[in-house]
N, C-alpha and C positions, 0 to 999 in steps of 0.2 A: 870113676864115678859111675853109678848104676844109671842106668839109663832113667828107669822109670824113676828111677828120685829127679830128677831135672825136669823132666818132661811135668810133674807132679808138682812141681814149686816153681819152676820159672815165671810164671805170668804175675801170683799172689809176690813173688818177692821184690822183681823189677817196680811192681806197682806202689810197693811199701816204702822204696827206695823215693821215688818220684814225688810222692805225696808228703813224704815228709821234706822234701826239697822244694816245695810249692812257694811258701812263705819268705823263705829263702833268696829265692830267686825274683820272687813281685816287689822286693825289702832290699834288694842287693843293690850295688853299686852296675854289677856284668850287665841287665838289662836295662839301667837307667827310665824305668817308667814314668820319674816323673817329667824326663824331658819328654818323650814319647808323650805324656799327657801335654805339655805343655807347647806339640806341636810337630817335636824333630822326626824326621823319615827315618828309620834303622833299616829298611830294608835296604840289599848288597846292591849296587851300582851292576852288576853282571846280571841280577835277577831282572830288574827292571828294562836293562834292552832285551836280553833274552826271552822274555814273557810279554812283553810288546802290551798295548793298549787292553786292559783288563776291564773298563767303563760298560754296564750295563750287561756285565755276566755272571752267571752262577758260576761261584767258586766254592769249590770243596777242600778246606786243610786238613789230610790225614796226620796225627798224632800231632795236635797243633798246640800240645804245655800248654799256659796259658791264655794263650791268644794273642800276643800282640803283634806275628808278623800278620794274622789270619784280618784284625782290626786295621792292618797297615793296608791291606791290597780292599779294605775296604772305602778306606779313606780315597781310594784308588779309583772307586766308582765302580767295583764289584760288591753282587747279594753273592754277601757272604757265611759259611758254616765251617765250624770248627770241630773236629774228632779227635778224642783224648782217654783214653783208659783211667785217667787217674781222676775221680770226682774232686776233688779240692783246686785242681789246673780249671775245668773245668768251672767250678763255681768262682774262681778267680777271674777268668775270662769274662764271662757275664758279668763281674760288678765291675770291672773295667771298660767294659762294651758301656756300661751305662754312665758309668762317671763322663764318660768323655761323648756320649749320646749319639754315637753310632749302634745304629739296627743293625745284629749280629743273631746267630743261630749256633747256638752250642750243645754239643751234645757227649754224652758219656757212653764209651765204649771201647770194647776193644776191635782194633783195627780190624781183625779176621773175620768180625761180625758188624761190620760196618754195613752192608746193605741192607742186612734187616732192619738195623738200629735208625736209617734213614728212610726205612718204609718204599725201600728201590727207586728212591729218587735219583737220578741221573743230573751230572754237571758239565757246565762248557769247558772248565777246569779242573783236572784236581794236584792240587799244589802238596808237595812234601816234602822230606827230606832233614838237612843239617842236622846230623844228628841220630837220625830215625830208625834206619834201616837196623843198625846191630842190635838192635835191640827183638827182634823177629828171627826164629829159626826157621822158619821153611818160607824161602822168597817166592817161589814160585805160586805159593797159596798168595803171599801178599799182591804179586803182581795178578792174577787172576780178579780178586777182592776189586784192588785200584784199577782195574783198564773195565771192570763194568761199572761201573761209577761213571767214567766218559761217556758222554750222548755220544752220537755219531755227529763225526763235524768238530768234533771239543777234542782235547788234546791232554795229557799226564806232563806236569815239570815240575821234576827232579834235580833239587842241587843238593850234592854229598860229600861227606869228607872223602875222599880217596882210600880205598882199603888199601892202595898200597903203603899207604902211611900208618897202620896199623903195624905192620910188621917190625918196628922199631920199638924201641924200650923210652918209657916217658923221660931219663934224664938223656939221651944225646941216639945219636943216628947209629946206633948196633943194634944190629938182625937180632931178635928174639923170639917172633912171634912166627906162624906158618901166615903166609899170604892166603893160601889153599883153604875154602872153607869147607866144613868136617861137621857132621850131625851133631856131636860135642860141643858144647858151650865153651867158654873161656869163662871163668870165675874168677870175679874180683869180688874181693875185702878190704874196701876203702873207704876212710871218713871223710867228711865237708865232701865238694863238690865243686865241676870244673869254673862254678861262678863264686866260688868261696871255698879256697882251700881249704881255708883256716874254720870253718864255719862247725860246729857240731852237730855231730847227726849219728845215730843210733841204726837207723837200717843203712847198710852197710855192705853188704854180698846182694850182686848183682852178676847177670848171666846174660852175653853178651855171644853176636858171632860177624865172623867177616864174610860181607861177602863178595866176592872177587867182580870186578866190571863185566867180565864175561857171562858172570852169573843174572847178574841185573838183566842188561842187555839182552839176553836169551829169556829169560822168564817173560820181559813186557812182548817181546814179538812173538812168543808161542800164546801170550794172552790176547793174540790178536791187534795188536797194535802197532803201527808204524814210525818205526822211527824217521825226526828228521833232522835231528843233531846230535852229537855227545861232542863233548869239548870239556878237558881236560887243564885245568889250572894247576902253577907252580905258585901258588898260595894260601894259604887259612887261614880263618878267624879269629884265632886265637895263639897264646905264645904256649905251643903244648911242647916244645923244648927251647930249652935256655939258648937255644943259637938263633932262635927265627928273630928276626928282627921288622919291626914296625915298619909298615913303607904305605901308607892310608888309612883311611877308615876300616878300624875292624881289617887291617890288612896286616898280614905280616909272612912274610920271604925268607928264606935262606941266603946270607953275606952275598954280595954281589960279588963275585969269582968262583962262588962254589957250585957245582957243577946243580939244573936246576933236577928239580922230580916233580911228580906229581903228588897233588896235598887236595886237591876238592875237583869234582867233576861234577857237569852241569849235561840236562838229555831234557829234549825234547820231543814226544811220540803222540802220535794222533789217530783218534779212531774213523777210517773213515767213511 
């Protein structure tokens, strides 16, 4: 692949992918909004001891879809703002924030220009992840962006799928993929989406990158920030191969005997 051709389309196409996935996902069974309206917590049981009492802080969700863990930590008793590249997540969010009458701050942008886009306001918080990171080629720009967004005193958490879970092929546990991340995108051409397989959809190439823990880790503390935890989990969210098997909420494991790995890692880092 030419370089400048990815560099020149990756942001408009991820974006076209996302947006057309909006309706999708507000409409889907994957995020259940109307129990979420109707009251249920979806935030992860690991988020919430990990992120400790949130009540009476400014919180920032970078790349936060359409809003509803960013409405979850609000319900929380955090003032909360939500950041999204994609304007229809976005406008999603805000009539969500109102249906259910929570004070919410939404805003459209992309990540990399998020302090402009918030006029350099600073947070006690900034919340991210599930999801987020591969979709960004150069983390160190990203962790730069995200560790000035903390006041001093405020803290960055991150919970991520595991890039070492990347490395495998979506039907079963065979090496495919390089662990090692590479200026080079990985390019998929796929329809539906991981909340509707079956689901139709038109934009469909998307450009994606791994990036390895060492990578993260090293970006947030050359961004000036301290870390005070990473902690590494043998589970994910979802059933992204036919042997994980359900064992909780939004929980699901590899067979109890099979030897375990890591699938989601969780960091906590503070500016001080």
């Amino acid at each position: 692949m030419n370089r400048d051709d990815w560099q020149n389309r990756w942001r408009e196409t991820n974006r076209a992918s996302w947006d057309e996935r909006v309706p999708i996902h507000v409409g889907g069974e994957f995020y259940d909004v109307e129990a979420f309206k109707a009251g249920e917590d979806h935030l992860r049981p690991f988020e919430l001891a990990e992120m400790g009492d949130v009540s009476g802080k400014d919180l920032l969700h970078l790349q936060c879809h359409f809003g509803k863990d960013t409405l979850s930590w609000a319900r929380r008793g955090a003032r909360v703002t939500g950041l999204d590249f994609s304007v229809p997540a976005i406008e999603a969010a805000r009539e969500l924030a109102a249906e259910i009458g929570i004070k919410a701050d939404f805003v459209s942008s992309d990540v990399y220009a998020a302090d402009e886009a918030l006029g350099g306001r600073t947070f006690d918080v900034v919340y991210t992840g599930l999801g987020a990171l591969n979709w960004l080629p150069d983390i160190a720009r990203w962790a730069r962006v995200a560790a000035g967004l903390v006041r001093p005193g405020g803290f960055l958490y991150l919970a991520e799928f595991h890039p070492f879970s990347n490395v495998f092929g979506d039907d079963d546990l065979t090496v495919e993929h390089d662990y090692f991340h590479t200026d080079e995108p990985q390019v998929w051409d796929e329809p539906g989406t991981y909340a509707d397989l079956e689901a139709e959809t038109e934009n469909n190439v998307t450009y994606e990158w791994n990036h390895t823990l060492s990578d993260v880790v090293t970006a947030l503390i050359d961004a000036g920030l301290v870390l005070e935890f990473l902690h590494e989990h043998d589970y994910t969210l979802f059933p992204r191969w036919p042997i994980l098997e359900k064992t909780g909420f939004d929980t699901y494991r590899l067979p109890e005997g099979t030897p375990r790995i890591p699938l989601m890692y969780s960091l906590k880092a503070r500016r001080l």
